[in-house]
Z-matrix of the N, CA and C atoms (Angstrom, degrees):
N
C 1 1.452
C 2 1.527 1 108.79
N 3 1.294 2 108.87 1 129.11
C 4 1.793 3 120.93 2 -172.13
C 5 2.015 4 102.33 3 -75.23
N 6 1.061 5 126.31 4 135.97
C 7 1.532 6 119.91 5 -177.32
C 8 1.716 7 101.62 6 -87.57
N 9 1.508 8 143.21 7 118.77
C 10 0.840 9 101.85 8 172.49
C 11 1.933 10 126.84 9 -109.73
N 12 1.210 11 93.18 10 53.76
C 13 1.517 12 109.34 11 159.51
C 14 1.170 13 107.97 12 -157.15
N 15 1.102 14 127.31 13 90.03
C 16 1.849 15 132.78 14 168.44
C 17 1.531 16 114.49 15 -44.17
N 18 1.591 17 114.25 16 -53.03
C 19 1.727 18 116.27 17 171.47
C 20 1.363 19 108.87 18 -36.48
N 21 1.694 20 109.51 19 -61.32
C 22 1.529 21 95.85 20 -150.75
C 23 2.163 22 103.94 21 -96.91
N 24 1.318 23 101.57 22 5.23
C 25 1.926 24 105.89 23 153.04
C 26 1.553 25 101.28 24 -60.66
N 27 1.492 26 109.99 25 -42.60
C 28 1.775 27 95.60 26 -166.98
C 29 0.701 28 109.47 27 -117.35
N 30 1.297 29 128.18 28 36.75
C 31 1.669 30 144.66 29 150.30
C 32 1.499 31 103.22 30 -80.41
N 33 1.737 32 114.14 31 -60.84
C 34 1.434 33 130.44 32 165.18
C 35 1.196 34 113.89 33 -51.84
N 36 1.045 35 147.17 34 -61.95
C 37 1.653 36 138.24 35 156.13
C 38 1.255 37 118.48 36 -12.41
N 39 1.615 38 94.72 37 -61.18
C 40 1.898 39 92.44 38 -170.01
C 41 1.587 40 110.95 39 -62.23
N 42 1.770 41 112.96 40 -43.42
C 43 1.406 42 120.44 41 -166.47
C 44 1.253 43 101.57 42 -73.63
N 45 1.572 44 139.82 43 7.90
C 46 1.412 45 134.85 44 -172.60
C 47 1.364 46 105.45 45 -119.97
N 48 1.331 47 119.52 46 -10.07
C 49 1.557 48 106.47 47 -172.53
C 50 1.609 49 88.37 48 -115.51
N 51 1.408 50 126.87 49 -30.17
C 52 1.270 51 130.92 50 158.06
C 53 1.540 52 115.46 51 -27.59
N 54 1.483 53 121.78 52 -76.65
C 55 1.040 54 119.52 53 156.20
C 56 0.890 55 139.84 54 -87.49
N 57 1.331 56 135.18 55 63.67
C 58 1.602 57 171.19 56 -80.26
C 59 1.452 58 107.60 57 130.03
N 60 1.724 59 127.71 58 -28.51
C 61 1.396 60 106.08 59 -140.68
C 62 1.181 61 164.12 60 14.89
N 63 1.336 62 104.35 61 64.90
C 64 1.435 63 144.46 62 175.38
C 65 1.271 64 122.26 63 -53.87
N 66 0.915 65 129.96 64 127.98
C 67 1.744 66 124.72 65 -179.14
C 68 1.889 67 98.76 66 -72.27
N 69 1.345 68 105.07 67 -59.18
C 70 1.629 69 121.10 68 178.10
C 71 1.266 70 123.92 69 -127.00
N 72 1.245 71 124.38 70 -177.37
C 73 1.415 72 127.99 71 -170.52
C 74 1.221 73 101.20 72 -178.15
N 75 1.855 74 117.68 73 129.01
C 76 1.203 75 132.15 74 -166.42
C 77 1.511 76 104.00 75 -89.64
N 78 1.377 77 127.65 76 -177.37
C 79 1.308 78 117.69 77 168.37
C 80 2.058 79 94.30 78 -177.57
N 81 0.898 80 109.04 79 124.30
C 82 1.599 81 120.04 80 163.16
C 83 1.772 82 114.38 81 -33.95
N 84 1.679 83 105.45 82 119.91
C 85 1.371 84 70.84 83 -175.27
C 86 1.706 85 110.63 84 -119.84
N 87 1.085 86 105.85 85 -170.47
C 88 1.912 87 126.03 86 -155.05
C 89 1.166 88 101.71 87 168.49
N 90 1.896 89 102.95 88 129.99
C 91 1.137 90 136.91 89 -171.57
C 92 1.564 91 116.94 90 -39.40
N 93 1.201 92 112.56 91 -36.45
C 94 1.621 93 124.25 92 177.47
C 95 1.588 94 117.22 93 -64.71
N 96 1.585 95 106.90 94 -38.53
C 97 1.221 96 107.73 95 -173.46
C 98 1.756 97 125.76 96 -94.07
N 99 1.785 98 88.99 97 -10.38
C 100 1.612 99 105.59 98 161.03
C 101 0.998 100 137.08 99 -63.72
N 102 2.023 101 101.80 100 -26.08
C 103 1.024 102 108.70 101 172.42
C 104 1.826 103 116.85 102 -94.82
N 105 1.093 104 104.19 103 -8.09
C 106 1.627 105 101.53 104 174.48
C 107 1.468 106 114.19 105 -67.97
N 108 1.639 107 105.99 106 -47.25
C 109 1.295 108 109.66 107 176.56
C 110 1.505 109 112.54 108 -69.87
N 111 1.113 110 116.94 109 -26.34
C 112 1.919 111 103.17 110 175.56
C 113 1.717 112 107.51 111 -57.90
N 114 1.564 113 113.78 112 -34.14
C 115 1.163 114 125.70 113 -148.10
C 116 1.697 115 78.24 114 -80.75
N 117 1.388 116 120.59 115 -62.05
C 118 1.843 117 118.58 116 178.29
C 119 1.589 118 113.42 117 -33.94
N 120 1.256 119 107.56 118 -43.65
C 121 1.478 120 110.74 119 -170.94
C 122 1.223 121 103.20 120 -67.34
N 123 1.940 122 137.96 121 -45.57
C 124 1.097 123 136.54 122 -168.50
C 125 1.340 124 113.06 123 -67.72
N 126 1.339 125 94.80 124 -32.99
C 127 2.138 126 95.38 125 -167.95
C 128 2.001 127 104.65 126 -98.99
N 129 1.566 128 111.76 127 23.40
C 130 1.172 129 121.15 128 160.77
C 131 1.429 130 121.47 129 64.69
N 132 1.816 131 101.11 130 54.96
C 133 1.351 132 105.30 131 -165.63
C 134 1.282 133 112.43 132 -128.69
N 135 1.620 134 107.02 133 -22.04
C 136 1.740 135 122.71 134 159.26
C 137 1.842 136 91.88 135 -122.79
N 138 1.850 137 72.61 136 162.65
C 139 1.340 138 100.85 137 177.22
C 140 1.453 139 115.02 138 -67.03
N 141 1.031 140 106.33 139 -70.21
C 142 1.717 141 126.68 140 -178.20
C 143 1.521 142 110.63 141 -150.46
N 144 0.815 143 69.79 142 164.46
C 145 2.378 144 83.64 143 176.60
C 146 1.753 145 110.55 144 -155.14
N 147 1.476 146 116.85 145 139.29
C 148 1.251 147 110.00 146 170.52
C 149 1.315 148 97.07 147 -152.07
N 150 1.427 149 106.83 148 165.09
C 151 1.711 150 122.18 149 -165.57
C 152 1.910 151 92.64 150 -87.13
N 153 1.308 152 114.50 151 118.76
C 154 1.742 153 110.79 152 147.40
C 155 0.973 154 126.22 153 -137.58
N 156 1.375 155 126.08 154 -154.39
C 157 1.574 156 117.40 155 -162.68
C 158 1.376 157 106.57 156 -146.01
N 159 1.697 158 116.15 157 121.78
C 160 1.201 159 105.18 158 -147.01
C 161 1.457 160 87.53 159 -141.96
N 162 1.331 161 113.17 160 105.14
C 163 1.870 162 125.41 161 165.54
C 164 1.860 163 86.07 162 96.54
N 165 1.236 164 133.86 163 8.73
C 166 1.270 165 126.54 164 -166.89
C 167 1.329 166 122.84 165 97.35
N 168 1.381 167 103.09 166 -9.26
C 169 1.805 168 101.58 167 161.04
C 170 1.113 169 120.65 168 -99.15
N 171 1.191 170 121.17 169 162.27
C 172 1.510 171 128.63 170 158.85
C 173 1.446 172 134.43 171 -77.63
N 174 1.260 173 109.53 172 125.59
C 175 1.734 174 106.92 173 -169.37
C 176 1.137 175 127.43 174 -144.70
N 177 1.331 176 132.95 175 117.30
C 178 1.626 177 131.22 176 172.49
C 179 1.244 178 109.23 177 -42.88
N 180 1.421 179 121.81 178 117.99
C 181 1.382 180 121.19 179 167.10
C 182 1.863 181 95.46 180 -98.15
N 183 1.105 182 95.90 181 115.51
C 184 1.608 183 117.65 182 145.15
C 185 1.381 184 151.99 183 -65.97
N 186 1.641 185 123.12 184 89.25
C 187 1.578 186 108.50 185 -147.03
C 188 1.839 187 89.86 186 -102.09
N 189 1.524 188 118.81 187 117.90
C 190 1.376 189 106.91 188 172.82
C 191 1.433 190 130.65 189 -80.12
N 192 1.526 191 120.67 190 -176.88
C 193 1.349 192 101.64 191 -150.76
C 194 2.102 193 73.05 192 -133.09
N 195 1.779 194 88.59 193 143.34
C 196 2.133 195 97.73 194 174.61
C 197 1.813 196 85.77 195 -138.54
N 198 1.120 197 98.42 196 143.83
C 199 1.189 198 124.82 197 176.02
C 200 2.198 199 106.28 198 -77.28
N 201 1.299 200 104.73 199 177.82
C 202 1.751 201 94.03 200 -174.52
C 203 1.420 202 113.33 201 -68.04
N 204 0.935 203 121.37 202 -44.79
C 205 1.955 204 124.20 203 159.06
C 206 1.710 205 108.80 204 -34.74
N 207 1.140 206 118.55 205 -17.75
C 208 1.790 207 113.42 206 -177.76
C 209 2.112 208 101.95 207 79.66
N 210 1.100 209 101.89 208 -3.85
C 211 1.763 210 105.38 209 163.38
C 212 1.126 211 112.78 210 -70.02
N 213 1.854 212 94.99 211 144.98
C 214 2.298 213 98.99 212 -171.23
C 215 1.643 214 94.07 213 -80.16
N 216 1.526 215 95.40 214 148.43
C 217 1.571 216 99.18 215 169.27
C 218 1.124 217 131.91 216 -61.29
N 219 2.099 218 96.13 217 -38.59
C 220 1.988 219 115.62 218 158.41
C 221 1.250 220 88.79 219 -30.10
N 222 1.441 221 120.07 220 162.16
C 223 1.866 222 134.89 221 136.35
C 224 1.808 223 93.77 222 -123.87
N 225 1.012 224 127.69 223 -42.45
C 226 1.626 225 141.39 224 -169.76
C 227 1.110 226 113.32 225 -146.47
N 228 1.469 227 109.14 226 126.23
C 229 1.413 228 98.44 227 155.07
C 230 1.859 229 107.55 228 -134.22
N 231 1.263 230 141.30 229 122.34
C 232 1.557 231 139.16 230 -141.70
C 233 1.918 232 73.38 231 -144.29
N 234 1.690 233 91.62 232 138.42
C 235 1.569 234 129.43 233 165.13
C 236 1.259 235 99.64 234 -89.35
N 237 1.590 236 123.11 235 134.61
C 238 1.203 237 119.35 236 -172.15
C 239 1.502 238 84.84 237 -120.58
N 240 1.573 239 138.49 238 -68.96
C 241 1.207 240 132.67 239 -163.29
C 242 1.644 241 106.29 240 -81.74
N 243 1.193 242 109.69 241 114.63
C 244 1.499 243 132.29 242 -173.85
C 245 1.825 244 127.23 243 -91.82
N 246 1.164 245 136.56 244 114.66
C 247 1.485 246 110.14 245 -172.22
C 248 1.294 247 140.78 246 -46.18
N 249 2.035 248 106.88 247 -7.27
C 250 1.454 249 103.85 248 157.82
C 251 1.308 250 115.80 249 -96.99
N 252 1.407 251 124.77 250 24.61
C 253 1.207 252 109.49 251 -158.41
C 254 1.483 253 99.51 252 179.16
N 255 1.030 254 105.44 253 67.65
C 256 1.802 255 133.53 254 164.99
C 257 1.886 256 107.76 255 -40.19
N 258 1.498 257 129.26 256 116.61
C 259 1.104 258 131.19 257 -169.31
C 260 1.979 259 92.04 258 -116.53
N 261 1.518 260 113.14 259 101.17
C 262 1.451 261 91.54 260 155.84
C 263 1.873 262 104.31 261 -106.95
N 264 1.663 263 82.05 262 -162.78
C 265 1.961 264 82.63 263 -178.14
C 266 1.051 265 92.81 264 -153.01
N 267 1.343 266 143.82 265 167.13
C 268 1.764 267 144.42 266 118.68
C 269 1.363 268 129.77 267 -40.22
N 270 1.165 269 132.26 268 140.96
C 271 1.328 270 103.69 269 151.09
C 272 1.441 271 140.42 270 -30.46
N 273 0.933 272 110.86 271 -71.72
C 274 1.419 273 109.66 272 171.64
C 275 1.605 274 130.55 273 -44.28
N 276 1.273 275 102.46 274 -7.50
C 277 1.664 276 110.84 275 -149.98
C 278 2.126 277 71.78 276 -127.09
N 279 0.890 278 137.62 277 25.84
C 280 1.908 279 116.40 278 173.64
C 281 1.169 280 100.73 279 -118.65
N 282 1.708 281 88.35 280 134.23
C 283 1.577 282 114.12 281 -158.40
C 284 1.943 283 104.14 282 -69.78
N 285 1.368 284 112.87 283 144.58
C 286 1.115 285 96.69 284 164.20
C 287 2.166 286 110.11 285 -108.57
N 288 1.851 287 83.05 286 164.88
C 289 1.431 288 90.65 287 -154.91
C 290 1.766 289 102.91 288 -87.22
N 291 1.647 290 127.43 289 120.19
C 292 1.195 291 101.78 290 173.31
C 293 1.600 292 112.49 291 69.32
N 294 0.895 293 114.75 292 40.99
C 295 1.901 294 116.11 293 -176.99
C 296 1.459 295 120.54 294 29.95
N 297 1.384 296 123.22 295 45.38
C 298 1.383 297 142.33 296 168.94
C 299 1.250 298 101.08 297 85.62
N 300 1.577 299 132.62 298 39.58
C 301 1.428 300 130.12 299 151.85
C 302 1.330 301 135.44 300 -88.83
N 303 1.606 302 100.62 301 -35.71
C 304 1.294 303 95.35 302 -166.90
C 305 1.973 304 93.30 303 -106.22
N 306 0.951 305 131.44 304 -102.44
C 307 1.787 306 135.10 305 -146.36
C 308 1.425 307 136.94 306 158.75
N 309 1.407 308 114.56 307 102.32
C 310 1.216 309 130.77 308 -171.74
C 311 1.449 310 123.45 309 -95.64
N 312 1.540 311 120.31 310 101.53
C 313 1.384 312 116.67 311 174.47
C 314 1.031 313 122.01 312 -76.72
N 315 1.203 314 133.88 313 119.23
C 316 1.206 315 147.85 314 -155.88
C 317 1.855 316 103.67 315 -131.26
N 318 1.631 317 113.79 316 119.30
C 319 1.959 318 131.04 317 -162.53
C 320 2.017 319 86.27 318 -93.77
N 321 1.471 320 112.47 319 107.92
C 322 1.480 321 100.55 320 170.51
C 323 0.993 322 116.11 321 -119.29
N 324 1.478 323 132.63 322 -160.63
C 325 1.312 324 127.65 323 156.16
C 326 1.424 325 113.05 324 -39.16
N 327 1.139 326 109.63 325 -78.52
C 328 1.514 327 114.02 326 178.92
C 329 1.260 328 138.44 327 -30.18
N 330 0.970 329 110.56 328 -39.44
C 331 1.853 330 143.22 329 177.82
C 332 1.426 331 97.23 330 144.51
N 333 1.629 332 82.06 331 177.37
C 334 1.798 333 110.00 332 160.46
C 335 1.529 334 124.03 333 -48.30
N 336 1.276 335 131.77 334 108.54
C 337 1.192 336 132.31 335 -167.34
C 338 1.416 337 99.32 336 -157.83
N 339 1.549 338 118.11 337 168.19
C 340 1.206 339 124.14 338 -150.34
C 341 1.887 340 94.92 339 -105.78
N 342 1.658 341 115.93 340 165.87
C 343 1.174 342 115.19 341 -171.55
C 344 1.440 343 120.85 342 -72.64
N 345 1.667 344 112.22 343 -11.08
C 346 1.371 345 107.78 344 161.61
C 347 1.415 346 117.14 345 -79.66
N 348 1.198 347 124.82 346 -28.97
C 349 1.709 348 116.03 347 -166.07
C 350 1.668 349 101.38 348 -93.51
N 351 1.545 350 113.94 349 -16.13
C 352 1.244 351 122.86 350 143.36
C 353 1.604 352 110.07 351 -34.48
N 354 1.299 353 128.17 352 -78.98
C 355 1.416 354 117.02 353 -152.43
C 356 1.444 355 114.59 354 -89.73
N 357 1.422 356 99.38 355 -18.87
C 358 1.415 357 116.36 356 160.12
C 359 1.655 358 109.73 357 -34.05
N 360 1.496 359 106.48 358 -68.65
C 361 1.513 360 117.25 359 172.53
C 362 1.466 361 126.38 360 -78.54
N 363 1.131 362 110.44 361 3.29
C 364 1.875 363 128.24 362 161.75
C 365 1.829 364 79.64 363 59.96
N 366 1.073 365 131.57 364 72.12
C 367 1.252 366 148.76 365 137.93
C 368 1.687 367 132.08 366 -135.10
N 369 1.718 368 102.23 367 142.85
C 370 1.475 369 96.56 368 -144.64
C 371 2.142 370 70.28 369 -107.19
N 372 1.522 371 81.18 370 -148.00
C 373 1.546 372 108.35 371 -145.67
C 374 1.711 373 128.04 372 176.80
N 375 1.468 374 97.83 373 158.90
C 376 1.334 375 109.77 374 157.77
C 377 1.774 376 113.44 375 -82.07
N 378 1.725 377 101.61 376 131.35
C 379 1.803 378 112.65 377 -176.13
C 380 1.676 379 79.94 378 -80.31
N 381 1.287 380 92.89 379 133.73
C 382 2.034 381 108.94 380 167.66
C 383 1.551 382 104.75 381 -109.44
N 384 1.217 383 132.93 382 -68.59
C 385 0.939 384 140.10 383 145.22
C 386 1.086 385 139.12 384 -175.46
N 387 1.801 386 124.39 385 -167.04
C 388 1.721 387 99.20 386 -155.29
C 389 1.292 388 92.00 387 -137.36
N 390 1.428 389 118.98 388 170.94
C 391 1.536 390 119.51 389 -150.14
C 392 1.979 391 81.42 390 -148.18
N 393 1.274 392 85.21 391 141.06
C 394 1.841 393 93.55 392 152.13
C 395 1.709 394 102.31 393 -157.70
């Protein structure tokens, strides 16, 4: 069976083994989603992640991140731009997540970058999705 949105399968991955408590979580990888997770790792939401090869494929290993209670740091993470239903924005016009708590990935010219360094650079985008 063909997936037809790969982003938001490993969007669901992460939020299922997350609340699961999972040490890791694998995920297929592609350039788009390497960069989401670098962007998770920066804004302190996984532990680490690295590319290996597992039975002969290649795979993002995902290391998640629990606070001292053993609670996931995820609380949400929701796909906003969908394949029937493409979400861009302006700068000016990108929503913030949770009143500047949680984190909006936002696909721009530039690359994949988050909705603050988005407006930072007064460049808009496709909403990918947002995490708190």
């Amino acid at each position: 069976m063909s997936i037809s949105d790969p982003v938001a399968d490993m969007l669901t991955k992460i939020r299922n083994a997350s609340m699961a408590s999972f040490e890791k979580v694998d995920v297929t990888p592609s350039k788009l989603k390497l960069e989401i997770v670098k962007i998770l790792k920066n804004e302190g939401y996984v532990k680490n992640f690295k590319k290996v090869t597992k039975d002969g494929i290649d795979v993002i290993r995902v290391f998640l991140k629990y606070d001292e209670n053993d609670k996931p740091i995820i609380h949400g993470l929701q796909k906003i731009s969908k394949p029937g239903r493409r979400v861009y924005s302006g700068y000016k016009e990108l929503p913030r997540i949770l009143n500047g708590y949680g984190t909006l990935i936002v696909s721009t010219s530039t690359g994949v970058t988050t909705g603050r360094k988005a407006s930072e650079k007064k460049v808009g985008g496709e909403l990918i999705c947002s995490i708190w």
